[in-house]
N, C-alpha and C positions, 0 to 999 in steps of 0.2 A: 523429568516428566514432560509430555507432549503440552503444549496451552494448550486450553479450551478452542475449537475450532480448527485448529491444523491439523489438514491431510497428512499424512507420513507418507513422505515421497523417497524412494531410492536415490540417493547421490548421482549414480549415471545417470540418470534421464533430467536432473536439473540442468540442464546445457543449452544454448543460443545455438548451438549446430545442428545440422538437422539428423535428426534422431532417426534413424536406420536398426531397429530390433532385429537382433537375429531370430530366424526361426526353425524349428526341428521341422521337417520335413513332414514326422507324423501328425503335427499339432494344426498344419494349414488348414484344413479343411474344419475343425471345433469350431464352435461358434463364439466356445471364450476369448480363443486367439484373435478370431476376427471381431469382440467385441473391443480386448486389447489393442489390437492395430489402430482399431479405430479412434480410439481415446489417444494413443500415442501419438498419431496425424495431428491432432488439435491441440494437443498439450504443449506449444510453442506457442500458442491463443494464452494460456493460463500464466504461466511465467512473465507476463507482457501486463499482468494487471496491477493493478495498485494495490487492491485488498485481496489479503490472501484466504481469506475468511468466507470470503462471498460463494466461492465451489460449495463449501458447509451448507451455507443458507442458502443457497439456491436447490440443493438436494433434498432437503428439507419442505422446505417447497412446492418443490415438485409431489413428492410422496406424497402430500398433505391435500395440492389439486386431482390427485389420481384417486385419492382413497385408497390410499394404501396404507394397514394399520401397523403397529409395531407386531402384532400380532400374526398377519398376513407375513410380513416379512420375516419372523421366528421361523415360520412351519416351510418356509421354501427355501430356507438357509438351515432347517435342520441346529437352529440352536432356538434356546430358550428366549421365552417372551424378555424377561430380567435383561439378558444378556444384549438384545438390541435397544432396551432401553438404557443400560450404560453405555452401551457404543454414544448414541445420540444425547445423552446429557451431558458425558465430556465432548464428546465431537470431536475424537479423537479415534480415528481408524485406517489401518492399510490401503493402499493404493489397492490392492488384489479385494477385500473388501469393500472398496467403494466401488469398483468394475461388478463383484457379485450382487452387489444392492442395487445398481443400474438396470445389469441384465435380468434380474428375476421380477424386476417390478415395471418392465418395458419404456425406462427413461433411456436415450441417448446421451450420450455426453455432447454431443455438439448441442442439441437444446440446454444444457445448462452453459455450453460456453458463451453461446448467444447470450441466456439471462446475464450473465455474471460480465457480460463485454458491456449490455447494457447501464446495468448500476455501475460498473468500475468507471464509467465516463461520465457518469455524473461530479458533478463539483459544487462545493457546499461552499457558500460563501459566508463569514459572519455577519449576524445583526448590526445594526449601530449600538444597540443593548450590552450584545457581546462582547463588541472589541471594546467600549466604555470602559466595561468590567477590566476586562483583562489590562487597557491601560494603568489602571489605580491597582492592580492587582497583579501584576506582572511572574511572580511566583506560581498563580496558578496558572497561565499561560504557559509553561515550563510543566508544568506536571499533566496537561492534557495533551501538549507538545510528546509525552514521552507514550502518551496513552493512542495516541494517532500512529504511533511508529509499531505497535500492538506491543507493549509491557503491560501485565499487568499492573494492579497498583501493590500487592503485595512484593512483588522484584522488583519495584521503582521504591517503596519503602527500604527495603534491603542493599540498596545500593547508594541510597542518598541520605541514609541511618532518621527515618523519619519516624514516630512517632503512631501508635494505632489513634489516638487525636488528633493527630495533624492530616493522617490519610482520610479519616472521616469528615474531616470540615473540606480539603480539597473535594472530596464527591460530591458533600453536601452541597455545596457552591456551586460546582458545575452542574447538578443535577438542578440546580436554581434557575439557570439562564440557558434549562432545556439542551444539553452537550450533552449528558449523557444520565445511563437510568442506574441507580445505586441500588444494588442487587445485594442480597444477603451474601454473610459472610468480608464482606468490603470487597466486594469483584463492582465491575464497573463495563455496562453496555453502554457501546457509544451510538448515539441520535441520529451521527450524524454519517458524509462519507468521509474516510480517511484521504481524502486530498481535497484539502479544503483552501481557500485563498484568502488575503485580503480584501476589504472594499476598497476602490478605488479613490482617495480622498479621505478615504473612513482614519477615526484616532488611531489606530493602527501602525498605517502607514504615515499621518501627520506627528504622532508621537515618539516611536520606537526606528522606524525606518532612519530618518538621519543619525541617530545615533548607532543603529547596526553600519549603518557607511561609514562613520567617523570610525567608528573601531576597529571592521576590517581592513581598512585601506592604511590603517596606521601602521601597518608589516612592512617590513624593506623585502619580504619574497624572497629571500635566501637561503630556509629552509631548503631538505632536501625533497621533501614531496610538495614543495611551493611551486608559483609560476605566476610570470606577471608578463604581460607586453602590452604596451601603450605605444598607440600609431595612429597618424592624420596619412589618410589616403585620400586620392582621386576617384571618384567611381563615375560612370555615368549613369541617368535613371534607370537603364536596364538591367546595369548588374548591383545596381542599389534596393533592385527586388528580389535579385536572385539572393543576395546577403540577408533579407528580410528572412526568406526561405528559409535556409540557410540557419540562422539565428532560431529558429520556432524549432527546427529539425532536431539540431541539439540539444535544446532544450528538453526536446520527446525523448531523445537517443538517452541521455542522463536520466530520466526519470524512470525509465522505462530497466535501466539498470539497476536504480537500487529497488524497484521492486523484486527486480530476477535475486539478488543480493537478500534480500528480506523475506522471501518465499525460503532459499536454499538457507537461510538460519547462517550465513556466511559471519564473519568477524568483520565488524563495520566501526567506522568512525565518523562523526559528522565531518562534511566538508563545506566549506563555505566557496561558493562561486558568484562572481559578480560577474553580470554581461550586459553591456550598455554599447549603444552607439547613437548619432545624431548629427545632422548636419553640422559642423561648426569649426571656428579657424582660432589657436591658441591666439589669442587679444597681440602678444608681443610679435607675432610673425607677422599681422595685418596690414600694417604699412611701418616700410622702414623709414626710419629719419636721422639727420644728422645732426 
């Protein structure tokens, strides 16, 4: 079954290459082809976002600032009022249908890639409230960690053999310290955006942070999908900013992957990455002595 909110995208067009549709010759001049080109040009904008969710709610949206009723959209799509209210309560519909709900109710998809480029770069930082919480509570950090990656909490149950008590006090909780809104049935909206950070200085990163370093660092790297390299170079300040670049870039380029990853429903495993650098000279190379 599709989650709640997920477009149903064709396999081929989930691609980082650029997407080149072929087209029948009779079909150029329709306006659905040219409404489909159009979406297709910009859908390497979609794959590039964090929340895969956000196309839904911004379609949504939009309808809603147009005055467009469920109604309206029944009689120009020729199906039943019922029938485009179940599309929109699971929020679960074809790419060929969400081009048809576009074109009959005169949205663009580039205005929703804009909206949806806009929320996706937002970034939610935690309260001091929050990360408090989650220091003394580190369990539920893990279970809205799984809620951020979009699980529900019914397949986060099912997977970590939880309890319908134990998922209801996780909601309860989060839904305490404003993370997310506890929705009938034990489904679970979240408050907030799905790339969120730590505070700078916050319990967060004072409490949990040295210990995620002590742990990871404690590998010898000799797995086969491991990798390690440790290096003191020279740089001068110029290419000490290009490295800066550099460093931010990759950081983009990886992130920017596992939403492509998380969009395409791909087989994933968490990876831990650490990337640090700073001026500094290992203490025993400093000065030699005899």
């Amino acid at each position: 079954m599709t989650p709640k909110g997920q477009i149903v995208i064709p396999e081929e067009i989930v691609s980082t290459a650029p997407l080149e549709p072929k087209i029948e010759k009779q079909n150029q001049n329709s306006k659905k082809m040219c409404t489909r080109l159009k979406f297709l040009e910009g859908f390497t904008i979609i794959i590039r976002l964090l929340d895969e969710f956000l196309l839904w709610t911004a379609l949504k949206g939009a309808l809603r600032a147009k005055g467009v009723s469920y109604k309206d959209l029944a009689e120009s799509l020729s199906l039943s009022e019922a029938s485009i209210k179940r599309i929109f309560s699971t929020g679960s519909f074809s790419l060929d249908r969400f081009l048809e709900i576009c074109e009959v109710s005169g949205i663009t998809p580039q205005s929703l890639f804009s909206l949806m480029s806009e929320k996706s770069a937002k970034v939610y930082e935690y309260s001091e409230i929050q990360e408090q919480f989650f220091v003394e509570n580190p369990n539920h950090l893990s279970f809205f960690d799984l809620l951020l990656k979009g699980n529900s909490p019914k397949s986060i149950a099912k997977k970590h053999e939880l309890t319908i008590t134990q998922v209801q006090k996780f909601l309860r909780d989060l839904e305490k310290i404003d993370l997310v809104d506890w929705l009938a049935g034990d489904r679970a909206k979240l408050k907030v955006s799905r790339n969120v950070r730590w505070r700078k200085g916050g319990p967060l990163k004072q409490k949990l942070l040295p210990k995620a370093r002590e742990e990871f660092l404690r590998s010898s790297f000799e797995d086969i999908h491991a990798e390690s390299k440790f290096m003191l170079i020279d740089l001068s300040e110029r290419n000490q900013k290009k490295l800066k670049v550099r460093f931010h870039e990759l950081i983009e380029d990886l992130s920017k992957d596992s939403s492509i990853d998380q969009l395409a429903k791909s087989k994933r495993e968490t990876i831990g990455i650490f990337l640090a650098y700073r001026p500094w000279n290992f203490s025993l190379l400093k000065t030699p002595k005899m």
